[in-house]
C-alpha positions as a Markdown table, in Angstrom:
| # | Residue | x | y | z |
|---|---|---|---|---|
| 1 | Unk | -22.3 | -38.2 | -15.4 |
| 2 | Unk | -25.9 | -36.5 | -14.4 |
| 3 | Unk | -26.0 | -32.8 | -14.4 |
| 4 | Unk | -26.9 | -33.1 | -10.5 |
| 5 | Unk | -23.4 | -35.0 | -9.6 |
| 6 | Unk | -21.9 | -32.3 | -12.4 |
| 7 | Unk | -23.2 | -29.6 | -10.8 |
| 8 | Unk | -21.8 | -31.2 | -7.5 |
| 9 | Unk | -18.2 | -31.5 | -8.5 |
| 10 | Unk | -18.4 | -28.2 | -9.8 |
| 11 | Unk | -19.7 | -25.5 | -8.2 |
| 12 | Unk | -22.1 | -24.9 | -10.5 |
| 13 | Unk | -26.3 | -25.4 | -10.0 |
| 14 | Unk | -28.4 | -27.1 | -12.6 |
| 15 | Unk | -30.2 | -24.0 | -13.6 |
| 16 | Unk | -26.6 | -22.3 | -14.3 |
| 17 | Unk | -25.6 | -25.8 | -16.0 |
| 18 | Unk | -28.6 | -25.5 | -18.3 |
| 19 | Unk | -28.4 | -21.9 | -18.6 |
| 20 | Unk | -24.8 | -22.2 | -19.8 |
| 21 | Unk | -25.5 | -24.9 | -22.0 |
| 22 | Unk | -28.3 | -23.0 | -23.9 |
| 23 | Unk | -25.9 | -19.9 | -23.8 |
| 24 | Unk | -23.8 | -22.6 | -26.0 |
| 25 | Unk | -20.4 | -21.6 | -23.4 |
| 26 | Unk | -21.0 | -25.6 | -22.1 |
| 27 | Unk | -23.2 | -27.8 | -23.8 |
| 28 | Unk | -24.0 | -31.3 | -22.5 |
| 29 | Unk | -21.4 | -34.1 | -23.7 |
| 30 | Unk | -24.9 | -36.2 | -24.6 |
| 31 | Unk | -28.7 | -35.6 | -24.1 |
| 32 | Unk | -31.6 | -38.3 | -23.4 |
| 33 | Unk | -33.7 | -37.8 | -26.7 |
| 34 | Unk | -36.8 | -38.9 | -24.8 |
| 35 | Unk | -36.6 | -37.5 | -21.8 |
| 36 | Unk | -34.5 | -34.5 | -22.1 |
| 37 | Unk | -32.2 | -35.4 | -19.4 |
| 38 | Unk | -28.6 | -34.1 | -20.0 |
| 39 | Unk | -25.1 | -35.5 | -19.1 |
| 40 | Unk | -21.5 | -34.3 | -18.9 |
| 41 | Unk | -18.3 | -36.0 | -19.2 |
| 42 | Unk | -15.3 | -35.5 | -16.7 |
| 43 | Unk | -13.3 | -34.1 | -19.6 |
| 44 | Unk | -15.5 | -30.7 | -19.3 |
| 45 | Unk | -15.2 | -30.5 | -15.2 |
| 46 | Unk | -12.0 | -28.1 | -16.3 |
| 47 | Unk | -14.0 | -25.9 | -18.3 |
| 48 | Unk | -17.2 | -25.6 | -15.9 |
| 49 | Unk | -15.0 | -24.8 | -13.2 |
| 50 | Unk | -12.8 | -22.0 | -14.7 |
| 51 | Unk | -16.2 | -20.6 | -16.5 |
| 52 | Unk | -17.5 | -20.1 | -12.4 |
| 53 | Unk | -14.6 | -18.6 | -11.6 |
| 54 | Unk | -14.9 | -16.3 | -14.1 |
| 55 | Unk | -18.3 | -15.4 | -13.7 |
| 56 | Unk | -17.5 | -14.8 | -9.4 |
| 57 | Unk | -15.3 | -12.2 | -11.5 |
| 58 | Unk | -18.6 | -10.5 | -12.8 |
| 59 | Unk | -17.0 | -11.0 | -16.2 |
| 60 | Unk | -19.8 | -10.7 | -19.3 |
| 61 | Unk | -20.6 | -14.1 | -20.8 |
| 62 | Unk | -19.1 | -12.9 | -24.2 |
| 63 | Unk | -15.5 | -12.4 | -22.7 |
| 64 | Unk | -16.0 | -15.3 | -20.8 |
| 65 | Unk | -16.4 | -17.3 | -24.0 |
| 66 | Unk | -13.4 | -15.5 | -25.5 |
| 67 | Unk | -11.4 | -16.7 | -22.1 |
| 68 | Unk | -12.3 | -20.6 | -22.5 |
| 69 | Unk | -11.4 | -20.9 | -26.0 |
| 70 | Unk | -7.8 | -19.3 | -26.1 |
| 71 | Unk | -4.5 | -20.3 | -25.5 |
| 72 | Unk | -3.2 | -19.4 | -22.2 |
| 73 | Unk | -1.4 | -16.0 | -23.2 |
| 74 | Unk | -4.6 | -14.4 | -24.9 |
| 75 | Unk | -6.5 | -15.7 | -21.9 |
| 76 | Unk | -4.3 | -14.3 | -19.4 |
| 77 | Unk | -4.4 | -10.8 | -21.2 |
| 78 | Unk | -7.9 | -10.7 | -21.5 |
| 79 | Unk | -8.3 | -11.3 | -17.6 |
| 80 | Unk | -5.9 | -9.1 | -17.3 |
| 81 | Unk | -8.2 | -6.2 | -19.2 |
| 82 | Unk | -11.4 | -7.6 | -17.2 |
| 83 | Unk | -10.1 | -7.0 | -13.4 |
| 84 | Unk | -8.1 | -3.5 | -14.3 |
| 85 | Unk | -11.4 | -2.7 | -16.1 |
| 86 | Unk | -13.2 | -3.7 | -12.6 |
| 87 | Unk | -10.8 | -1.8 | -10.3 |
| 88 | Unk | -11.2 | 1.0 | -12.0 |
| 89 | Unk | -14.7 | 1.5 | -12.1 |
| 90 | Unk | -15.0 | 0.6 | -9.0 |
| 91 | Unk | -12.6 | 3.4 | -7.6 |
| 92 | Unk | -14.8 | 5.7 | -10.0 |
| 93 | Unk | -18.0 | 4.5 | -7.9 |
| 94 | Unk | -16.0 | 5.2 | -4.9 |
| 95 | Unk | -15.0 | 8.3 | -5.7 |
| 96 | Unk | -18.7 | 9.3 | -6.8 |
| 97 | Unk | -20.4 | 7.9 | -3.7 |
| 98 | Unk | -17.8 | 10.3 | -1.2 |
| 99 | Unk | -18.7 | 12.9 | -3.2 |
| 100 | Unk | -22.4 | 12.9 | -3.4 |
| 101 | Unk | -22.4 | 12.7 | 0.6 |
| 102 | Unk | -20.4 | 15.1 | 1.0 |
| 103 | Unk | -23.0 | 17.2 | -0.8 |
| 104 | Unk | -25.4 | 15.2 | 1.4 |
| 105 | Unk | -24.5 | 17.2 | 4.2 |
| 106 | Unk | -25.2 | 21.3 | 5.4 |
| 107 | Unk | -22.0 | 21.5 | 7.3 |
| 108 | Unk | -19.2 | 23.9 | 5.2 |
| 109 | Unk | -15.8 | 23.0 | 4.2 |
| 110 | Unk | -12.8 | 24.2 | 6.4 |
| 111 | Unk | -10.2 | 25.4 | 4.5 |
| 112 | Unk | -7.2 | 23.6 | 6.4 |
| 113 | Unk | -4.0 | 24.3 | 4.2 |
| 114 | Unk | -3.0 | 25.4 | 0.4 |
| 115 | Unk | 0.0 | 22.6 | -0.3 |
| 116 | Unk | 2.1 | 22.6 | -3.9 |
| 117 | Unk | 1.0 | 20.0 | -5.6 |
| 118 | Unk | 4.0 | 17.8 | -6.7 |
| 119 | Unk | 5.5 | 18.4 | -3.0 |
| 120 | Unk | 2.4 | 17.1 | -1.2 |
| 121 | Unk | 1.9 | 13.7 | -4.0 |
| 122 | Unk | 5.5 | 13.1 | -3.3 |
| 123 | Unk | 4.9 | 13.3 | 0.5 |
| 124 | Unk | 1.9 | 10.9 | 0.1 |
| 125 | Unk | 3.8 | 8.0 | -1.7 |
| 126 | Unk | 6.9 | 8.7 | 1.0 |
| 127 | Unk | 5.0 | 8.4 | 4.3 |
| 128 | Unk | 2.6 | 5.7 | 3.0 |
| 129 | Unk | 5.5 | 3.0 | 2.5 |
| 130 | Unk | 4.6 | 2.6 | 6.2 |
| 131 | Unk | 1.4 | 1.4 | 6.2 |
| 132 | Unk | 0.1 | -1.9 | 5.1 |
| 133 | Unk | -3.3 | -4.1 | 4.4 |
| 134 | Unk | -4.8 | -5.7 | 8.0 |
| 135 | Unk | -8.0 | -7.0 | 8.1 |
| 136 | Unk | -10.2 | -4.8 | 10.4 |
| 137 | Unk | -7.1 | -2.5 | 11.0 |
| 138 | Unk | -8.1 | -0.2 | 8.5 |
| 139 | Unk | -6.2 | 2.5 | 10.2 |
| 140 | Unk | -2.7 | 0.7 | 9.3 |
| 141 | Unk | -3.4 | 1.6 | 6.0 |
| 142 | Unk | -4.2 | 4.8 | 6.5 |
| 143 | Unk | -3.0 | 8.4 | 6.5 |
| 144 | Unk | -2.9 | 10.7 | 9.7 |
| 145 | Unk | -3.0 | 14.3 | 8.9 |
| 146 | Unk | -2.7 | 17.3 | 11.2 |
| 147 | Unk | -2.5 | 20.7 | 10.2 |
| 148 | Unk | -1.6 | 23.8 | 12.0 |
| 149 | Unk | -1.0 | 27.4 | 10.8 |
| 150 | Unk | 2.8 | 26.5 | 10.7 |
| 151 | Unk | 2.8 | 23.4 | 8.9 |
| 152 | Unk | 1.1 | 19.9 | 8.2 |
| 153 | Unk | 2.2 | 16.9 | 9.1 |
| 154 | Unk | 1.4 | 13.5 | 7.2 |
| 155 | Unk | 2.4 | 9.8 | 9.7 |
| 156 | Unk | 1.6 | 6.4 | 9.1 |
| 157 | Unk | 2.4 | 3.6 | 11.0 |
| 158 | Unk | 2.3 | -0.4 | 10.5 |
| 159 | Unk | 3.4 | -1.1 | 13.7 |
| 160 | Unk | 7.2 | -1.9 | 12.5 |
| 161 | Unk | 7.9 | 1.1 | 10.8 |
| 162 | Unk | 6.5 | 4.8 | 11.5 |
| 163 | Unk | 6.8 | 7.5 | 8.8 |
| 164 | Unk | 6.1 | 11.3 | 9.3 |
| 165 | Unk | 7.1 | 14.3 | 6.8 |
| 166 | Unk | 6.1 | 18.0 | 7.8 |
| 167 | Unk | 5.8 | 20.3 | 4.8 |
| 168 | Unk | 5.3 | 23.9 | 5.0 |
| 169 | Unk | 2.0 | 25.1 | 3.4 |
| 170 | Unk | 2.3 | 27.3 | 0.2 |
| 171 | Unk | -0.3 | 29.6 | 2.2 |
| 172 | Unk | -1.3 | 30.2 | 5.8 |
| 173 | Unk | -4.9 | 29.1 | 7.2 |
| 174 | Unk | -6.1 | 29.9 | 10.6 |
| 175 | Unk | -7.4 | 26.3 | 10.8 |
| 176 | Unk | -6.3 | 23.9 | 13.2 |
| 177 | Unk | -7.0 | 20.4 | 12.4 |
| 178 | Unk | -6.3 | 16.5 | 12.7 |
| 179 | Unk | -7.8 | 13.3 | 11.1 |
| 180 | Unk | -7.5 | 9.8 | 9.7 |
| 181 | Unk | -7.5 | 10.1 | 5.9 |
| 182 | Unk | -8.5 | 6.9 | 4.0 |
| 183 | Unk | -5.5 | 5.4 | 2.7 |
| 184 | Unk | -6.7 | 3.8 | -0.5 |
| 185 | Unk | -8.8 | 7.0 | -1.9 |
| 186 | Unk | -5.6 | 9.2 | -1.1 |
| 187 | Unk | -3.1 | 6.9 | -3.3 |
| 188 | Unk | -6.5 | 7.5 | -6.3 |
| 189 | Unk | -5.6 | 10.9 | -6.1 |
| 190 | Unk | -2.1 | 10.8 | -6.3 |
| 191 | Unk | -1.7 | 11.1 | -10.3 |
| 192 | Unk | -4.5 | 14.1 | -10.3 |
| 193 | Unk | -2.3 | 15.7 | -7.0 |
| 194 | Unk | 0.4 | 16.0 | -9.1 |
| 195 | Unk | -0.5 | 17.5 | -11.6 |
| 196 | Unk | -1.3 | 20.5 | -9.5 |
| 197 | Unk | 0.6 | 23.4 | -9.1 |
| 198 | Unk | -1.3 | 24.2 | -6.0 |
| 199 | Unk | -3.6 | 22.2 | -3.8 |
| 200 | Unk | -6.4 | 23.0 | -1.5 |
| 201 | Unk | -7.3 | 20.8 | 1.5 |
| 202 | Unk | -10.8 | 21.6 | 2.8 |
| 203 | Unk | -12.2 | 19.2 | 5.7 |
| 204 | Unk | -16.0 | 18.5 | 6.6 |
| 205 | Unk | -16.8 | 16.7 | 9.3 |
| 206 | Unk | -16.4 | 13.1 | 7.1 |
| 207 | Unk | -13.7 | 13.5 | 4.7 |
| 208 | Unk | -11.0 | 15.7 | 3.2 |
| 209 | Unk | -11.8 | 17.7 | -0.2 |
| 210 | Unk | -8.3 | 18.2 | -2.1 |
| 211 | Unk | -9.4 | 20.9 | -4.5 |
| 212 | Unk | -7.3 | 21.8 | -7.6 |
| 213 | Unk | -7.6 | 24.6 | -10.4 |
| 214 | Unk | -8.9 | 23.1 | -14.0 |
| 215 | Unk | -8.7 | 19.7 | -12.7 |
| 216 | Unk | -11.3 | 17.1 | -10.8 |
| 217 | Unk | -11.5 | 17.1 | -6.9 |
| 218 | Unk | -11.0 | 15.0 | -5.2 |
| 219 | Unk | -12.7 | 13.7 | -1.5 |
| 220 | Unk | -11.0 | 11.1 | 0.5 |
| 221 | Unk | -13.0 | 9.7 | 3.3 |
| 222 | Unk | -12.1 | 9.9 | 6.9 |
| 223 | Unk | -11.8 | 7.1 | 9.1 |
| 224 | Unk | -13.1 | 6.6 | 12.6 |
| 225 | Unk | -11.2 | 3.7 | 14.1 |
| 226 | Unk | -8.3 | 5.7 | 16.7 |
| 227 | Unk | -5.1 | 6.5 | 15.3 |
| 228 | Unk | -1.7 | 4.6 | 17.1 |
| 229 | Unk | -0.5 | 7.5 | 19.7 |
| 230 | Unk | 2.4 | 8.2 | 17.5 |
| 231 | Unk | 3.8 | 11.1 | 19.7 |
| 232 | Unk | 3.6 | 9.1 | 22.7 |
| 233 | Unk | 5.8 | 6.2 | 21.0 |
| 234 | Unk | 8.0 | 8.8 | 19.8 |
| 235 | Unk | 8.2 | 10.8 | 22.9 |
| 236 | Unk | 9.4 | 7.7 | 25.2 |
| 237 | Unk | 12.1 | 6.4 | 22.9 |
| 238 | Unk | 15.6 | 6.8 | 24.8 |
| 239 | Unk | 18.5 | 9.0 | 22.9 |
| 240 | Unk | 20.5 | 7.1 | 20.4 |
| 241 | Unk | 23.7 | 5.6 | 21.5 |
| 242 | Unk | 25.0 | 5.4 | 17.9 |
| 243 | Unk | 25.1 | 7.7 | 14.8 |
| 244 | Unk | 25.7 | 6.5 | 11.2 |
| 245 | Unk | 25.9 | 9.2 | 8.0 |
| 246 | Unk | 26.6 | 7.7 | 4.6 |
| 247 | Unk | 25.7 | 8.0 | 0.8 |
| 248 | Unk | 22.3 | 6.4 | 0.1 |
| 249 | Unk | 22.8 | 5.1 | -2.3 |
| 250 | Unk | 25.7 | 2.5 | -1.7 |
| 251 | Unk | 23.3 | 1.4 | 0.9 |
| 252 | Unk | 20.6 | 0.7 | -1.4 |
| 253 | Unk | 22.8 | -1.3 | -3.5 |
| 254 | Unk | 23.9 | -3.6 | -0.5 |
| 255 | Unk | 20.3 | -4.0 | 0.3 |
| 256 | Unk | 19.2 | -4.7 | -3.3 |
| 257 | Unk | 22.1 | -7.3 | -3.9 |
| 258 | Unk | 21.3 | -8.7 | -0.3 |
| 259 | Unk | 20.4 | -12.3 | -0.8 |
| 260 | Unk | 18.3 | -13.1 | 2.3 |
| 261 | Unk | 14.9 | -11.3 | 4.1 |
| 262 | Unk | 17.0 | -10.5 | 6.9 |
| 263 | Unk | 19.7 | -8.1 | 7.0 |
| 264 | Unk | 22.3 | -7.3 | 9.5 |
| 265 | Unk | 23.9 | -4.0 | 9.9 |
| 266 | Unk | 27.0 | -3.6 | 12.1 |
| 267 | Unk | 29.1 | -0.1 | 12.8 |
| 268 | Unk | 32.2 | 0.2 | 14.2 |
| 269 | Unk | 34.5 | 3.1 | 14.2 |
| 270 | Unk | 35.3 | 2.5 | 10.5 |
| 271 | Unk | 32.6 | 2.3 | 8.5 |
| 272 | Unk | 29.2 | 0.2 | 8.2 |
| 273 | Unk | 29.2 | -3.8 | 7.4 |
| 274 | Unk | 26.3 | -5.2 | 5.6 |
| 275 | Unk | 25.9 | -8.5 | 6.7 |
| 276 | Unk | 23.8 | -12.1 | 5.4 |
| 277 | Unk | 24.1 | -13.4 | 9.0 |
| 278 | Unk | 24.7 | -12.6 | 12.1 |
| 279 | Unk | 27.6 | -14.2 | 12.7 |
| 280 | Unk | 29.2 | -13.6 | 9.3 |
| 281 | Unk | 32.8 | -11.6 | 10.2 |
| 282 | Unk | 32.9 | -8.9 | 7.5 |
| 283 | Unk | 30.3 | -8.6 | 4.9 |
| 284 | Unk | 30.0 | -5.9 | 2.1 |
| 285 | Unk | 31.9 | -2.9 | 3.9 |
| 286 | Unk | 30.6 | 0.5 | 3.6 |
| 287 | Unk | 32.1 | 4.3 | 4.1 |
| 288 | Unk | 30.2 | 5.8 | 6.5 |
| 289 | Unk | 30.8 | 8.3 | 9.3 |
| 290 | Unk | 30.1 | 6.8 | 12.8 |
| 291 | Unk | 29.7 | 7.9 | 16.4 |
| 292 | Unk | 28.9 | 6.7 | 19.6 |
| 293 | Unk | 28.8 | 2.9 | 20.4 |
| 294 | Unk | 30.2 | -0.6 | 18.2 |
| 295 | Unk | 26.7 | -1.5 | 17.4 |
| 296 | Unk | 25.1 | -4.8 | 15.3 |
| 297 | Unk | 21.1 | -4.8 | 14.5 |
| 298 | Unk | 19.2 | -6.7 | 12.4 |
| 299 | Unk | 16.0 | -5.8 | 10.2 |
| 300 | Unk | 13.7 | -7.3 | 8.0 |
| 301 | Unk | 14.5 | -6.7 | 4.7 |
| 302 | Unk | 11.0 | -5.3 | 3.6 |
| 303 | Unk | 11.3 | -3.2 | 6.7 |
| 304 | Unk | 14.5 | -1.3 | 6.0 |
| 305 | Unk | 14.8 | -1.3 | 2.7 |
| 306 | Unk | 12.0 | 1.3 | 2.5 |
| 307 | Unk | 12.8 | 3.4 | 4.9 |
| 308 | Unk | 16.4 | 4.1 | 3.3 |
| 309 | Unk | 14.7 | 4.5 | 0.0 |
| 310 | Unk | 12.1 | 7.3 | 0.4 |
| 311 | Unk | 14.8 | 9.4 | 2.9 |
| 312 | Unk | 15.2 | 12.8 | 1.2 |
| 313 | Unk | 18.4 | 13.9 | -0.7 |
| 314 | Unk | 21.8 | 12.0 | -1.4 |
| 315 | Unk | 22.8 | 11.1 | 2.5 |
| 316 | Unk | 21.3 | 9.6 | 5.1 |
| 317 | Unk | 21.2 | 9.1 | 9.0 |
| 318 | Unk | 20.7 | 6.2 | 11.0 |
| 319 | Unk | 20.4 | 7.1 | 14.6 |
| 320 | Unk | 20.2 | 3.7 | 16.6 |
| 321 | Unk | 19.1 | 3.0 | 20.0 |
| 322 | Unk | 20.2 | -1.0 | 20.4 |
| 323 | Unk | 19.7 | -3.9 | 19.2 |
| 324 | Unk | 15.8 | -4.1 | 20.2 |
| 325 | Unk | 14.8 | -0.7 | 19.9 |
| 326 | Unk | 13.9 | 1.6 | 16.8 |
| 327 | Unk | 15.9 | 3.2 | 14.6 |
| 328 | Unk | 15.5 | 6.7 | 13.1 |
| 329 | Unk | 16.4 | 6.9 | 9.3 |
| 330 | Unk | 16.1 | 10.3 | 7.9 |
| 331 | Unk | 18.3 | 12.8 | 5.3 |
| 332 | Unk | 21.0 | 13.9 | 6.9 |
| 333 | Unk | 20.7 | 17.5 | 5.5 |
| 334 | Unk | 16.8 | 17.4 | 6.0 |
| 335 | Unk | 14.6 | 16.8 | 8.8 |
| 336 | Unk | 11.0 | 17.0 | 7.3 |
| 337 | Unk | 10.7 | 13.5 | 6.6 |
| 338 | Unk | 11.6 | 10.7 | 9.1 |
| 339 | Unk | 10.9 | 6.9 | 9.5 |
| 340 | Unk | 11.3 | 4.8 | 12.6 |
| 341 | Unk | 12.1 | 0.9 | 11.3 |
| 342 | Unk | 12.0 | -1.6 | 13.6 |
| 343 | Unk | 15.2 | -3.8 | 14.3 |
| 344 | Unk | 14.4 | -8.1 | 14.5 |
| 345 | Unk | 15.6 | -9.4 | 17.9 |
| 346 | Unk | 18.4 | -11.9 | 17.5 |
| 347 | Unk | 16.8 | -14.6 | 19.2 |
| 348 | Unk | 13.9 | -13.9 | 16.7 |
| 349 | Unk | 13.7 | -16.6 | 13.9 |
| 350 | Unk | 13.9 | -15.8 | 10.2 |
């Protein structure tokens, strides 16, 4: 076929066509010898197409050569290599670019809290379970922070589950302060967080310095788009009407051998039932230590499932509203970290 109705059915222009071609990655199947003109076949559409794709990648012509001629597993790994390579320079980029402006500006840093290390990462990766990726919601993917003399609380929110730990700085600051951390940049400085034995969180007026000894800082950008009102949400939620305490981990297990997305959860005044459906009589019976009303509520599996996961220590404790409303998941020895998950209505389809 012509190069023009090649170029057509592929993507790809003449220039690249010829470019390509003298680059030896796609050479014509035949050219005129008189006038020059070149032509393809339909066998090579395959191999012009996937050769775009992998150059909308930005991936150098030598590896793109490498790609086309091996066998899938060897392809696969070396694209593999290509986009880890690619997301990690570009979260170096990132990380250079919110650093030089915050040098860009006069205004000092504001010592806000000194956290351990190991206790504020694990806090991160807890509370974050609760956010997730929105297209111009950024802020569901984000962090709110709030710090206080006492304490600094970390919440996020997706809008079905809510997730808030308080931890108890390792020294006091006068500061009082409250923000919109960037969700993506804190989860980058998880690893280096870590590996801290102490932490220190410094605002400016555009992002969040966390500054350890020996090791790179860190600055996570902060975002401008409004925060959900949280403490409002929290604040008009009725009392629970029904208490469950139980092992976590028999819960998990349940959950994990679960073999639908939904899951529903009904107490009574012996135990907990795990069940497929709601209508299902007994399901996989659990011990657990009940108050208050009979109770059945159902959940999304990737809703609940989390929120028992990250609670703190060997128990947890469900406090439940109703079948419609949130439910509090927490440890039932410690407070400091809570999650709200939100229950499916039973009318709601699957």
């Amino acid at each position: 076929m012509p190069i023009g109705v090649f170029a057509r059915r592929t993507g790809l222009t003449a220039s690249a066509l010829r470019f390509y071609a003298d680059s030896g990655l796609l050479p014509p199947a035949e050219v005129d010898p008189v006038s020059g003109y070149r032509y393809y076949g339909a066998g090579q559409v395959e191999r012009a197409v996937a050769l775009r794709q992998l150059r909308e990648m930005a991936m150098p012509l030598t590896a793109v050569g490498a790609v086309l001629d091996a066998e899938f597993d060897e392809a696969s790994r070396l694209i593999d290599e290509h986009v880890a390579k690619v997301l990690e320079d570009a979260a170096a980029v990132r990380q250079r670019a919110a650093s030089l402006k915050a040098t860009l500006t006069d205004a000092p840093c504001v010592l806000i809290a000194v956290l351990k290390g190991p206790v504020l990462a694990d806090a991160i990766e807890q509370v974050m379970t609760a956010t997730a990726r929105e297209p111009g919601m950024p802020v569901l993917g984000a962090l709110r922070v709030e710090a206080t003399r006492e304490a600094v609380t970390l919440t996020a929110t997706d809008r079905y589950r809510l997730a808030t730990r308080t931890l108890v700085p390792a020294e006091a600051t006068a500061a009082t302060w409250a923000a919109t951390v960037d969700g993506d940049e804190l989860r980058a400085a998880v690893a280096e967080i870590r590996r801290s034995a102490l932490v220190r969180a410094e605002a400016t007026p555009h992002g969040l310095w966390l500054r350890t000894a020996g090791r790179e800082d860190r600055h996570c950008r902060l975002l401008a788009q409004e925060f959900p009102d949280h403490r409002l949400m929290l604040a008009s939620l009725p009392e629970a009407t029904t208490r469950v305490t139980l092992s976590k981990d028999p819960l998990l297990r349940a959950l994990e051998e679960h073999p639908g997305e939904r899951i529903t959860l009904r107490v009574t005044p012996h135990g907990l039932h795990v069940l497929a459906t709601e209508a299902e009589p007994c399901g996989v019976p659990l011990t657990a230590t009940t108050a208050g009303q009979d109770l059945q509520v159902s959940f999304e599996l990737t809703t609940l499932y989390p929120a028992v996961s990250t609670a703190v220590g060997p128990e947890v404790m469900l406090d439940l509203r109703g079948p419609d409303l949130p439910v509090t998941i927490r440890s039932a020895d410690r407070g400091d970290l809570t999650t709200l998950a939100m229950p499916v209505k039973p009318d709601h389809p699957a």
